[in-house]
GUTIPA-875499 format. One record per residue (C-alpha): residue in three letters; x, y, z. Coordinates in nm, 4 decimals, decimal comma, padded with zeros to 6 digits. Layout:
N
rest = ALA | xx = X | yy = Y | zz = Z
...
***
This chain:
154
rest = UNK | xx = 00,0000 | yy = 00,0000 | zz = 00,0000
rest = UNK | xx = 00,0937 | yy = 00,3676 | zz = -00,0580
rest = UNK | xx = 00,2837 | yy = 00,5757 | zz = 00,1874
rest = UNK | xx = 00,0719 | yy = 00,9378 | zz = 00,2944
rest = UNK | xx = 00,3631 | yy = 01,0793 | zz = 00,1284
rest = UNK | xx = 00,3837 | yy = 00,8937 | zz = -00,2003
rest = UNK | xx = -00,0305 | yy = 01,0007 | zz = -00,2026
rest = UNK | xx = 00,0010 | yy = 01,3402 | zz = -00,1341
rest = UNK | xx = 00,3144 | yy = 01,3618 | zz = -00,3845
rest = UNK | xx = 00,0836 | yy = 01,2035 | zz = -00,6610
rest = UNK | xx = -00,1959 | yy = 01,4854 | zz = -00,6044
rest = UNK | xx = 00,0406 | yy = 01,7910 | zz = -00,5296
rest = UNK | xx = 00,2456 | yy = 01,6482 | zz = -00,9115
rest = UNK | xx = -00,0650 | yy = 01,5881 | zz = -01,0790
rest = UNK | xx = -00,1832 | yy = 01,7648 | zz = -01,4155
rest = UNK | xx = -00,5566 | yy = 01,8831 | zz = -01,5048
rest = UNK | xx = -00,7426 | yy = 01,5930 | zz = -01,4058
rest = UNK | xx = -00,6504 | yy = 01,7199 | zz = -01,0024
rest = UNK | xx = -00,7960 | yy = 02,0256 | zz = -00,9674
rest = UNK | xx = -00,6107 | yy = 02,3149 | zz = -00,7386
rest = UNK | xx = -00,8383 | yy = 02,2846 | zz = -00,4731
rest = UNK | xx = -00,7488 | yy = 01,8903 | zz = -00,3713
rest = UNK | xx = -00,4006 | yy = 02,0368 | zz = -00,3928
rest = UNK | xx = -00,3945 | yy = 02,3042 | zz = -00,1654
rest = UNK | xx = -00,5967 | yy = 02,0991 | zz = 00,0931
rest = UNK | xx = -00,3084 | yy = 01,8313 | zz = 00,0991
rest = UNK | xx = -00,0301 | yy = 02,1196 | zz = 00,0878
rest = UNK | xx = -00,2016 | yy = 02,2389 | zz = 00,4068
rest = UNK | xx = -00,2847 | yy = 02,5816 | zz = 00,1806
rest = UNK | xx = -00,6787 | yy = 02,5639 | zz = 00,2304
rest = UNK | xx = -00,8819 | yy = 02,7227 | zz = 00,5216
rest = UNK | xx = -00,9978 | yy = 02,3486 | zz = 00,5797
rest = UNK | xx = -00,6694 | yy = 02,2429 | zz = 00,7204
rest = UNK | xx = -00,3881 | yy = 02,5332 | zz = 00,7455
rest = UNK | xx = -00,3329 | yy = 02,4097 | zz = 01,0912
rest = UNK | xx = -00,4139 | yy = 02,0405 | zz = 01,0983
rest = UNK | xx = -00,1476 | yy = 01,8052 | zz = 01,0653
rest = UNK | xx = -00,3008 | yy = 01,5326 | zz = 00,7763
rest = UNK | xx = -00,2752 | yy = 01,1386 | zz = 00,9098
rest = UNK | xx = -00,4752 | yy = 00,9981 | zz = 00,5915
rest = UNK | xx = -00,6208 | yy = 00,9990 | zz = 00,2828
rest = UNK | xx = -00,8635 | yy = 00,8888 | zz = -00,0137
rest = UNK | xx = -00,8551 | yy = 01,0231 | zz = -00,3246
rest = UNK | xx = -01,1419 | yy = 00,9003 | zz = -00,5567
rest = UNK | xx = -01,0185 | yy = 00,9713 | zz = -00,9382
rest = UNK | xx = -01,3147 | yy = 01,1291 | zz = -01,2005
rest = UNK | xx = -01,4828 | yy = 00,8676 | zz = -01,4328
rest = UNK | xx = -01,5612 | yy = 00,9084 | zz = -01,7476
rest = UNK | xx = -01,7959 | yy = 00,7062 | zz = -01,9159
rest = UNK | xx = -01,5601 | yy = 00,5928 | zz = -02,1519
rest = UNK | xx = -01,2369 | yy = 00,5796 | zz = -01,9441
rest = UNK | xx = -01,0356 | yy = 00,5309 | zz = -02,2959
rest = UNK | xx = -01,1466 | yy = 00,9248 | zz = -02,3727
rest = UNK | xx = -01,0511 | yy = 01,1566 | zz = -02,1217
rest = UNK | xx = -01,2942 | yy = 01,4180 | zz = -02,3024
rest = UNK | xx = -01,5944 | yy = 01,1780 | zz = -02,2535
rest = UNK | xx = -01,8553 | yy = 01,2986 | zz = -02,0320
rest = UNK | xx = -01,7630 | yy = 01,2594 | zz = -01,6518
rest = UNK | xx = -01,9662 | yy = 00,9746 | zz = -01,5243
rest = UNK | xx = -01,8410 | yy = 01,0737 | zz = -01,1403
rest = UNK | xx = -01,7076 | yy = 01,3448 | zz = -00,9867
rest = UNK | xx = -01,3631 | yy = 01,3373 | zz = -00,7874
rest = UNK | xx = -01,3888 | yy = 01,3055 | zz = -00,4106
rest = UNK | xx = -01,1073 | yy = 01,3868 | zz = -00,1647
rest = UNK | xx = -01,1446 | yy = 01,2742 | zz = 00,1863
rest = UNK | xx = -00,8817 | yy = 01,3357 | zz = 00,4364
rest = UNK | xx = -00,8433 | yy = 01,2522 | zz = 00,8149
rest = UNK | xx = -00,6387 | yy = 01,5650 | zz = 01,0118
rest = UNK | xx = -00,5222 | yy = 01,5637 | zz = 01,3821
rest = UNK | xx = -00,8425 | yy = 01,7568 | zz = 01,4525
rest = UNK | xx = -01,1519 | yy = 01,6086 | zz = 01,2308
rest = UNK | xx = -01,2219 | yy = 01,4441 | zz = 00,8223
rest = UNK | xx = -01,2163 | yy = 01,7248 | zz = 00,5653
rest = UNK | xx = -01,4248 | yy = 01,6164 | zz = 00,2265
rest = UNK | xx = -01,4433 | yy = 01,7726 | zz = -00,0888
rest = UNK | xx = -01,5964 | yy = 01,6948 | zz = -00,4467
rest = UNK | xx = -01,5914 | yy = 01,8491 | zz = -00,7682
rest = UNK | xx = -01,8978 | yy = 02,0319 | zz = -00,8485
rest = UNK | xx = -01,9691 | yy = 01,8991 | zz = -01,1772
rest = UNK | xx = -02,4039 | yy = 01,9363 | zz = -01,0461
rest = UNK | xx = -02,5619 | yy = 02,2287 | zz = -00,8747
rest = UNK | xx = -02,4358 | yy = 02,2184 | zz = -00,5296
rest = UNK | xx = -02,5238 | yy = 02,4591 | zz = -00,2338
rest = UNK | xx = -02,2072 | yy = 02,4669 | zz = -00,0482
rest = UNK | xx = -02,0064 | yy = 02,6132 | zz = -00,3168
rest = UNK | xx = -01,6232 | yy = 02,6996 | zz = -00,3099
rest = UNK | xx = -01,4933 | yy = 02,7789 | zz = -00,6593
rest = UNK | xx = -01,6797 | yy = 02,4742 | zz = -00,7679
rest = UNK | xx = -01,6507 | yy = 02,2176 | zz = -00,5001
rest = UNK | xx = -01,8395 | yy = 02,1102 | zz = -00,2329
rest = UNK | xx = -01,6553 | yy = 02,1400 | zz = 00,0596
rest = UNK | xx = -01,7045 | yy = 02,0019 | zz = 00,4669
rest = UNK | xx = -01,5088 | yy = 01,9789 | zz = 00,7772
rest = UNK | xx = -01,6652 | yy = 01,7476 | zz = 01,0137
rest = UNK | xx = -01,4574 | yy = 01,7677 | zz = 01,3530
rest = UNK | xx = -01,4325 | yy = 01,4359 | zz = 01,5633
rest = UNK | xx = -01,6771 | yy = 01,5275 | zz = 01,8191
rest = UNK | xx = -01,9789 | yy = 01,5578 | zz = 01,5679
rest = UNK | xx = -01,9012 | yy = 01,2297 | zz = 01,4546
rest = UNK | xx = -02,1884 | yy = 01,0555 | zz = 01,5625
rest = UNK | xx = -02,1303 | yy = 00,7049 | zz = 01,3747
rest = UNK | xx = -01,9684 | yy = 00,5560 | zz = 01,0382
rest = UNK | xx = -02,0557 | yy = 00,2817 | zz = 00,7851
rest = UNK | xx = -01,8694 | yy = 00,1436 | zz = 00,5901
rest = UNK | xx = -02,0793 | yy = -00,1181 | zz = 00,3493
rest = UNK | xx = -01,9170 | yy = -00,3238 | zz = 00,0579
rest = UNK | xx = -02,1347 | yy = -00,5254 | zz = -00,1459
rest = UNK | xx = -01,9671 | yy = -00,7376 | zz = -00,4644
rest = UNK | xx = -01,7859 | yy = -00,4131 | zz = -00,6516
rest = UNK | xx = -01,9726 | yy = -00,1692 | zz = -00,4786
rest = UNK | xx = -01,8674 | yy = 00,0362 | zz = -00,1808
rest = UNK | xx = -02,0373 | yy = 00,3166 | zz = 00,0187
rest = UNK | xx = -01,9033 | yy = 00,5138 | zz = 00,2731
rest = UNK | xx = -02,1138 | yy = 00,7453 | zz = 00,5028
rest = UNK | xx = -02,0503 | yy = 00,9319 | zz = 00,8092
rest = UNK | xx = -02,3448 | yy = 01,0308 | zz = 01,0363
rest = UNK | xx = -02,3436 | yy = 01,3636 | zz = 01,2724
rest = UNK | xx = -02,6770 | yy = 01,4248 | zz = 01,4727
rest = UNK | xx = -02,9015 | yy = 01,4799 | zz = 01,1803
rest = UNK | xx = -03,0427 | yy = 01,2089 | zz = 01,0228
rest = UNK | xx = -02,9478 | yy = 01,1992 | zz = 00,7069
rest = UNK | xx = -02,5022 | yy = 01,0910 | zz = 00,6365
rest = UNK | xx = -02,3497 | yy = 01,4251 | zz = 00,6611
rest = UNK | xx = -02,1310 | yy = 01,2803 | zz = 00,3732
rest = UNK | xx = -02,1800 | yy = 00,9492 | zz = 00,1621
rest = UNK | xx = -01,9340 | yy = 00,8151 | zz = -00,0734
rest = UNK | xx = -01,9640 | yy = 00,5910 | zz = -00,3525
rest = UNK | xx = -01,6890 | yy = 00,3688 | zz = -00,4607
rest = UNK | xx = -01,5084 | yy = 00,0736 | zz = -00,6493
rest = UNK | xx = -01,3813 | yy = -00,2121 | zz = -00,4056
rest = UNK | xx = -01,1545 | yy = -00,3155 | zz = -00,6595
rest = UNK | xx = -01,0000 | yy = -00,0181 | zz = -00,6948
rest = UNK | xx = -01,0669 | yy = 00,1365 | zz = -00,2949
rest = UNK | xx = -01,1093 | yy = -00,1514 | zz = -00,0825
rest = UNK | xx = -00,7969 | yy = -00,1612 | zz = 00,1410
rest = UNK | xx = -00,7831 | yy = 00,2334 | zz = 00,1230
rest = UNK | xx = -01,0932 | yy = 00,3025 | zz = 00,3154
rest = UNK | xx = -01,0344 | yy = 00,0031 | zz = 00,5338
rest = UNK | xx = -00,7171 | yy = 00,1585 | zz = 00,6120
rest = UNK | xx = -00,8743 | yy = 00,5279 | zz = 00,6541
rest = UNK | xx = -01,1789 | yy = 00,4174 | zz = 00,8664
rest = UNK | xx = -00,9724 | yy = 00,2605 | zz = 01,1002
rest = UNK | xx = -00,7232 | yy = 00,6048 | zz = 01,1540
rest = UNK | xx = -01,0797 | yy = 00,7730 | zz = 01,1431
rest = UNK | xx = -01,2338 | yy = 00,5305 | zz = 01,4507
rest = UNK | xx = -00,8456 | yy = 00,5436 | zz = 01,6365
rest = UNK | xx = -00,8955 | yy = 00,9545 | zz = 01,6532
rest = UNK | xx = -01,2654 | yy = 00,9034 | zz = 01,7342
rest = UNK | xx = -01,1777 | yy = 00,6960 | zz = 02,0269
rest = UNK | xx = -00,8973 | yy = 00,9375 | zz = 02,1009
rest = UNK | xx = -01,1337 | yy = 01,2088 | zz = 02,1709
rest = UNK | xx = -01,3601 | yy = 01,0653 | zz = 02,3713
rest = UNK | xx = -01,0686 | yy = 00,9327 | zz = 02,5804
rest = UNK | xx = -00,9508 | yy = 01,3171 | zz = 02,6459
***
């Protein structure tokens, strides 16, 4: 598995298809973690619907989710109306202490990921390829649950 370094390395290097915003977030450059030290990461490529052609329509957005010392920052390209705008992404910073519960459900290929704060719908829900994201988000769930249990220890 991939070091946090080699991962943020891939995003900060990246061309076009990582937009600035994912960038700055992992260079510690965004509002949503300036002073956070990060301790994970997921980073959900775009799809196209034809993955051979880049310029195909994008089937799904790019997600970034990443665990700090303080809470999970998540962010998505805002290829559909959103409310939460900033310069095209949806944006959230859910510190530790709201974090009511997570789920993590794989079924055959399919993956979802959801986090749960006192409302009652997830406060974010992520879609995603096992066979590509499996041992990731096992992997960030776990150092998501550790700082969980953390804070309720303090």
């Amino acid at each position: 598995m991939r070091t946090l370094k080699d991962k943020i390395k891939d995003i900060i290097e990246a061309d076009f298809e990582v937009h600035q915003i994912f960038k700055d977030v992992v260079k510690k450059q965004s509002i949503f973690t300036e002073d956070e030290e990060i301790e994970g990461l997921v980073f959900i490529r775009r799809e196209h619907v034809n993955e051979r052609v880049e310029s195909s329509p994008v089937f799904s957005s790019a997600k970034l989710l990443v665990a700090t010392n303080q809470g999970l920052v998540y962010a998505e390209e805002g290829f559909k109306e959103i409310r939460d705008n900033y310069f095209g992404y949806k944006m959230k910073h859910i510190y530790y202490d709201k974090i009511s519960a997570m789920e993590l459900d794989m079924c055959l290929l399919q993956g979802y990921f959801k986090v749960m704060t006192s409302s009652k719908e997830p406060e974010i829900s992520v879609e995603f390829n096992t066979a590509k994201y499996y041992r990731e988000f096992e992997k960030f769930v776990n150092q998501i649950r550790k700082k969980r249990v953390e804070y309720n220890n303090h």
